[in-house]
C-alpha positions as CSV (number, residue, x, y, z in Angstrom):
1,X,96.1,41.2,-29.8
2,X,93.3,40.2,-32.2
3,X,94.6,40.6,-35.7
4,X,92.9,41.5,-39.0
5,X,89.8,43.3,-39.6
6,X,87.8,42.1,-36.6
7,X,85.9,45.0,-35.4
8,X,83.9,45.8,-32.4
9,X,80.0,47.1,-33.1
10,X,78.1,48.6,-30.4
11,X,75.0,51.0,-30.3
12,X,75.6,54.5,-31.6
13,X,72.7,57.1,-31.7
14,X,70.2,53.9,-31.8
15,X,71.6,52.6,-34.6
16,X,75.2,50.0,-35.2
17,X,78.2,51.2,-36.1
18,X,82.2,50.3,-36.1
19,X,83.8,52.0,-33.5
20,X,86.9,50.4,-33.0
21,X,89.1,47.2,-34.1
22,X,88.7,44.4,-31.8
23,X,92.3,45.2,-30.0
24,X,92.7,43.2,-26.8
25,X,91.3,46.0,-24.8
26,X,88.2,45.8,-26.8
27,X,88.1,42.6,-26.0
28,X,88.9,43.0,-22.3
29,X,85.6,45.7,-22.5
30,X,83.4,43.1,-24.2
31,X,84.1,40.5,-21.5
32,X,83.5,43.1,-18.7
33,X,80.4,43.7,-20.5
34,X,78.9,40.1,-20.1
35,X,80.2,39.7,-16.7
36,X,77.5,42.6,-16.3
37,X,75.1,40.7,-17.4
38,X,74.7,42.3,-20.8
39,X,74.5,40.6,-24.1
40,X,77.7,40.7,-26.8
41,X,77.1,38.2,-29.7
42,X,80.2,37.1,-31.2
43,X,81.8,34.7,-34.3
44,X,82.4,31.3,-34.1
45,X,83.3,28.7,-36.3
46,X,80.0,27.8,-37.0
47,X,77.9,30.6,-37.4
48,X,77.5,33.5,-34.4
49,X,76.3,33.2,-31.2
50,X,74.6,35.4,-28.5
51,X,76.2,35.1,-25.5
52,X,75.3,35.8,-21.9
53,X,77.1,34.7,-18.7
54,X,75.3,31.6,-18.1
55,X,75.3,31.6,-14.4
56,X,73.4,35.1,-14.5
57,X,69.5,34.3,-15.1
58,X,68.6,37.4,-15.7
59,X,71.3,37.6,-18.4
60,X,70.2,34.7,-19.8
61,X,66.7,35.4,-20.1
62,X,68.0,38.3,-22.1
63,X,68.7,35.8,-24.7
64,X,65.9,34.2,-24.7
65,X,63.6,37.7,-25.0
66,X,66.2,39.2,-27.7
67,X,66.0,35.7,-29.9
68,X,61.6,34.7,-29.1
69,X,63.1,31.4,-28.1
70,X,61.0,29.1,-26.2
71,X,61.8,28.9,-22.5
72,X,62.6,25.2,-22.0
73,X,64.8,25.6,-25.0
74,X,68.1,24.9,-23.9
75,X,71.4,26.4,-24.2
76,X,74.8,25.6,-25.5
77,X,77.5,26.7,-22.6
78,X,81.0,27.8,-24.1
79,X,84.5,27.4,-22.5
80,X,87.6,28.2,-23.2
81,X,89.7,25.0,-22.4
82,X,88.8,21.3,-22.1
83,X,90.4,21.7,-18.2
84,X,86.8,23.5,-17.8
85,X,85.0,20.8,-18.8
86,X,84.3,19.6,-14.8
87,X,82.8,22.5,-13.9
88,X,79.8,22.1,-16.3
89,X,79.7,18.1,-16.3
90,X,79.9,15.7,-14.7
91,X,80.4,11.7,-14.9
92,X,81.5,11.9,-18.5
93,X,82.3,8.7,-19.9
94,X,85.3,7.7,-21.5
95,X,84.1,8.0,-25.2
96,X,83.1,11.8,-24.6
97,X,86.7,12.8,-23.2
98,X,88.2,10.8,-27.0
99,X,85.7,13.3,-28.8
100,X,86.7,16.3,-26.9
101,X,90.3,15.7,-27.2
102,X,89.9,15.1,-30.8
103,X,87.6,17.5,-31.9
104,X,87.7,21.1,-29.4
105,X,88.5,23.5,-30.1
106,X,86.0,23.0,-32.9
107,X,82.6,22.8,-34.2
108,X,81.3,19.9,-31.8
109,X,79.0,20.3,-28.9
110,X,78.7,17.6,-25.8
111,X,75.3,16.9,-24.1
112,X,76.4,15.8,-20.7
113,X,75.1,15.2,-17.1
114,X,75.1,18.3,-15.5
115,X,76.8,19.6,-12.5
116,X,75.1,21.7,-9.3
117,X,77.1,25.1,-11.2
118,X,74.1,24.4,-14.3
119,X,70.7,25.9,-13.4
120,X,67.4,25.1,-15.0
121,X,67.6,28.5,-17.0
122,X,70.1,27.2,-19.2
123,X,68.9,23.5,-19.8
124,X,65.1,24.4,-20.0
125,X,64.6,22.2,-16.6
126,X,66.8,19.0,-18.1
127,X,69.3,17.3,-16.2
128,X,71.8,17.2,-19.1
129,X,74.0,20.7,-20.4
130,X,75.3,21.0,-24.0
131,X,79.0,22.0,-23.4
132,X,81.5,23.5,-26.2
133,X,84.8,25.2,-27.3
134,X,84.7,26.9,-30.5
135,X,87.5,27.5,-33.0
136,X,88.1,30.8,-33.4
137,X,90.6,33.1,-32.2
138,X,88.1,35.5,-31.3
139,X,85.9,33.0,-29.5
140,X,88.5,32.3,-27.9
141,X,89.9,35.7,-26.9
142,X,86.7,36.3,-25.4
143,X,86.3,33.5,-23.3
144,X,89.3,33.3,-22.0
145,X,88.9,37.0,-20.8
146,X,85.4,36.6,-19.5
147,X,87.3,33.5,-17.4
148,X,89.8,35.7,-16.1
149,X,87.1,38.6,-15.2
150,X,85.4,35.8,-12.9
151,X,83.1,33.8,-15.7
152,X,82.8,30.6,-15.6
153,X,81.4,29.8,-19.2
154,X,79.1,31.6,-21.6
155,X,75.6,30.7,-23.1
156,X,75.8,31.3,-26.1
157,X,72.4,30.0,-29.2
158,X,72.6,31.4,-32.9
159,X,72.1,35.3,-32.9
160,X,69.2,35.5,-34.7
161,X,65.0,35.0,-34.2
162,X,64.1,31.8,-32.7
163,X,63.6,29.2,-36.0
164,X,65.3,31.7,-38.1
165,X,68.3,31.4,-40.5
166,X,71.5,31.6,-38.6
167,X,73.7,34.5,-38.9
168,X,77.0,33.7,-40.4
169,X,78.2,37.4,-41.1
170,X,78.0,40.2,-37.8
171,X,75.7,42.5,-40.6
172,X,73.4,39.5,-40.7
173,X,73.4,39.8,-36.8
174,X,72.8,43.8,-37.2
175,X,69.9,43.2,-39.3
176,X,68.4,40.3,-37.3
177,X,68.7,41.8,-33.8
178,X,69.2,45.1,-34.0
179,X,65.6,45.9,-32.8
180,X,66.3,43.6,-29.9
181,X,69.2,44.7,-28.1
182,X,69.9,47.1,-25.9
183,X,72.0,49.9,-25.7
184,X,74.5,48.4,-23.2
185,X,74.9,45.0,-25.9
186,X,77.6,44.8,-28.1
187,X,78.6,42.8,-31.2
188,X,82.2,41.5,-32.4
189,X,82.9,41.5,-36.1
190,X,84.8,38.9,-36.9
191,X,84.0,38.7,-40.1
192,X,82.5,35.3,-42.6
193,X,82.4,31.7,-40.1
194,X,84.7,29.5,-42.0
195,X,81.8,26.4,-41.2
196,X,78.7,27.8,-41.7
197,X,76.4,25.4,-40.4
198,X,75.8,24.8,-36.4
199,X,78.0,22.3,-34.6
200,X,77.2,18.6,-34.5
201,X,75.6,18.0,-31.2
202,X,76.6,14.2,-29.5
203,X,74.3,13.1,-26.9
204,X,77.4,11.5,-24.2
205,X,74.7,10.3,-21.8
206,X,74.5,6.7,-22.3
207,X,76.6,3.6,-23.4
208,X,77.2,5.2,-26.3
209,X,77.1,8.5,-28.3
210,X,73.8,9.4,-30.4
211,X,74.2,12.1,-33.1
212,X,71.0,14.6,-32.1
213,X,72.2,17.3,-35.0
214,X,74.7,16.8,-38.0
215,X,77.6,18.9,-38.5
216,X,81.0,19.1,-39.5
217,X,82.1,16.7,-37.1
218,X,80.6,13.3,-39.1
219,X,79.8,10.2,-37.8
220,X,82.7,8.7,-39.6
221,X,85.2,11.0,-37.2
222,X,82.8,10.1,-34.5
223,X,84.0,6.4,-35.0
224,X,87.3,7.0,-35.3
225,X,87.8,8.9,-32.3
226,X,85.7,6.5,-30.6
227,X,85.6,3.1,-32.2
228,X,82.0,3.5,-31.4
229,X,79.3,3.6,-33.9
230,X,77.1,6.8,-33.4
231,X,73.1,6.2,-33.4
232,X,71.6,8.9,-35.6
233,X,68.2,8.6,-34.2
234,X,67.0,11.3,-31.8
235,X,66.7,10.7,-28.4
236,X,62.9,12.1,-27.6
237,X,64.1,12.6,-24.2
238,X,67.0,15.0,-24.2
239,X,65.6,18.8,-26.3
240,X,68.5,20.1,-28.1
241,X,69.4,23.3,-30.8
242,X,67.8,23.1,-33.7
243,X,66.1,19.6,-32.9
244,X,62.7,20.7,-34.7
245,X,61.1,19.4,-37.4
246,X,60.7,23.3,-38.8
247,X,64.0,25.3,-38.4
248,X,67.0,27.2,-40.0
249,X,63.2,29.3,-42.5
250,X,63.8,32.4,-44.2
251,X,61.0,34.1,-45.5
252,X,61.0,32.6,-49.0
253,X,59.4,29.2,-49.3
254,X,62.2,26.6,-49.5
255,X,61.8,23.9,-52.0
256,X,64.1,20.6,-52.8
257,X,65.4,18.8,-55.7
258,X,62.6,20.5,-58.1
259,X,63.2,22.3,-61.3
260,X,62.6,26.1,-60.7
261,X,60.5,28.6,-62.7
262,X,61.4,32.1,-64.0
263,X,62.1,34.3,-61.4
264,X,62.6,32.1,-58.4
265,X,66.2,31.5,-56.6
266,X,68.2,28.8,-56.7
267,X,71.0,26.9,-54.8
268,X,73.0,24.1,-56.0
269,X,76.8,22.9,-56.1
270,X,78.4,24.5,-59.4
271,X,78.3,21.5,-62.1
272,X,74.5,22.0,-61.8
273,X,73.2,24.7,-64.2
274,X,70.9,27.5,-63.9
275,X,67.6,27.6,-65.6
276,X,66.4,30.3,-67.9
277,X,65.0,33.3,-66.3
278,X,66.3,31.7,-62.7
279,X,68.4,33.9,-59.8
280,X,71.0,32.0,-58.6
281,X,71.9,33.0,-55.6
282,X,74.7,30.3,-54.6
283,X,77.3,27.9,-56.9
284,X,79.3,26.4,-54.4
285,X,82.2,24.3,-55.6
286,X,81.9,21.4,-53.1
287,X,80.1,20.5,-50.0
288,X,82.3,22.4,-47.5
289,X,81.8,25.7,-49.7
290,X,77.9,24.7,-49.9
291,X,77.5,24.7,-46.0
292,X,79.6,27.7,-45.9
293,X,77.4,30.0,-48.0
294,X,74.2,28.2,-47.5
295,X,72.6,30.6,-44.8
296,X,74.2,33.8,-46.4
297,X,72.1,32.6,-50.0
298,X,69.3,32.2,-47.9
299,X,69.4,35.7,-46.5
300,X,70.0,37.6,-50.0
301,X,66.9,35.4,-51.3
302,X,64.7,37.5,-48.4
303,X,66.9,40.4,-49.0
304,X,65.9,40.4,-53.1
305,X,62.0,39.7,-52.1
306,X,62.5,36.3,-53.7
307,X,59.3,34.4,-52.7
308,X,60.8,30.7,-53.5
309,X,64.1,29.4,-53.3
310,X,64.5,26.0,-54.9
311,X,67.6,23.7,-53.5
312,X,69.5,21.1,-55.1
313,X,70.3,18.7,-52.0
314,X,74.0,17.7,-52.3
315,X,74.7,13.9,-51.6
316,X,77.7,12.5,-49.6
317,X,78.6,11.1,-45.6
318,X,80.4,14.4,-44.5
319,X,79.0,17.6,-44.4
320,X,76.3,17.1,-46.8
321,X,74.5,15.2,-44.3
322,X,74.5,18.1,-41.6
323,X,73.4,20.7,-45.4
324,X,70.5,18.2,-45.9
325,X,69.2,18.5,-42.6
326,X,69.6,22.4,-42.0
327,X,67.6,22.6,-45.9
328,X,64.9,19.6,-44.8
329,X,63.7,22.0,-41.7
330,X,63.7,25.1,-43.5
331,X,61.6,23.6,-46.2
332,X,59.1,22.1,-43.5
333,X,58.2,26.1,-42.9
């Protein structure tokens, strides 16, 4: 049993509404519906994913139509347990198996030589598959059921438009996709992700690991797990999530550590004050809250009309490194 006030949304009369809390059995339907081949976007973590069973192509080109995502844009495959991991990968060096042990279930994601289970439609043709477990109980609950209905993982990008801002909220979802689902997808409420920012993507396919996208997981816990020093350089030849130099763009023109004028929004940790005649549409308290509510502020900028969001870039090694670079592609709109 799913507790709380996680609630199931599915299509209603073409439109969303709440039918149901997410009890076990509306979990148990929601897994039935992907081993369908039917789309159910759902919380993580992070932010929320779209997920498809990612041995059905036809599924997963649903994604791909629903989101206007490039077609040799590949996918993130979800599991359930670490004891999955060998279906999905193979010849994963001993570094990789310290970072999974030490960091899934959570907000971490493995690029890893690829087994014969892994077709092209989920790695946009590469030989490499981006593998991870989320933490969240109803991630969790899902996957697990899916696995018992027969799945073997679940493909799962951000649920919103290709180069969008991610959803963090299931109403963000709603009001990103709603025109692009059908009336057999569903959507899991599972209320706020506690992260708010997309996982940190490792690239495991050499001697040692190479951080493609910052997240939560830093290259200081990298280390530690590892007692290898990450690269932060992009490898040009592995495509990843969210690897572009213009990403994460709402509407409203995103500018950096400049003053703004009357009438424009503005995001910036809570010692910073607001300017006369300024919105402010975020005053997180640290860098955890900042990534947290980052692509929620976004949202109500676009939601308000605001035409230009100014951000004040946060400074620090942990998370603030993974905010700077979600902020530096939306600005590059």
């Amino acid at each position: 049993m799913i507790k709380g006030t996680t609630k199931l949304i599915k299509w209603e009369n073409l439109r969303m509404v709440i039918i149901s809390n997410c009890t076990q059995s509306a979990i148990t339907d929601a897994a039935k519906s992907l081993v369908s081949g039917n789309l159910v976007a759902f919380p993580t973590e992070t932010v929320y994913g779209l997920g498809a069973d990612a041995s059905n192509e036809s599924a997963v080109n649903k994604i791909y139509k629903a989101k206007g995502r490039p077609a040799d844009h590949p996918l993130i495959v979800h599991i359930s347990n670490i004891n999955l991991l060998d279906k999905w990968a193979k010849d994963v060096p001993e570094y990789a198996i310290k970072l999974a042990r030490s960091f899934w279930p959570g907000p971490m994601t493995l690029i890893l030589p690829r087994t014969a289970l892994v077709k092209d439609f989920v790695t946009g043709g590469q030989d490499n598959v981006g593998i991870r477990i989320p933490n969240q109980t109803l991630a969790l609950a899902l996957l697990s059921e899916f696995e018992k209905q027969g799945g073997a993982g679940v493909a799962a990008p951000s649920a919103n438009r290709f180069g969008a801002v991610s959803p963090t909220t299931a109403g963000a979802v709603e009001a990103e996709l709603a025109a692009y689902l059908s009336g057999d997808d569903q959507i899991l409420d599972g209320g706020a992700c506690d992260v708010g920012v997309e996982s940190t993507i490792i690239d495991c396919t050499g001697s040692t690991p190479i951080i493609l996208r910052p997240g939560a997981i830093t290259a200081q816990m990298i280390f530690a797990a590892t007692d290898l020093e990450p690269a932060t350089t992009n490898n040009l030849d592995i495509k990843a999530s969210g690897l572009l130099e213009s990403h994460y763009s709402p509407l409203a023109k995103v500018i950096l550590d400049r003053t703004p004028e009357r009438g424009d929004g503005f995001i910036a940790l809570s010692n910073i004050k607001t300017p006369e005649g300024v919105i402010r549409l975020a005053s997180p308290k640290n860098n955890e809250e900042y990534a947290k509510v980052l692509y929620q502020a976004l949202r109500n900028a676009d939601s308000q009309q605001i035409k230009t969001v100014h951000a004040h870039l946060p400074v620090g090694s942990d998370i603030a490194v993974a905010i700077r670079d979600r902020l530096t592609k939306s600005a590059n709109k």
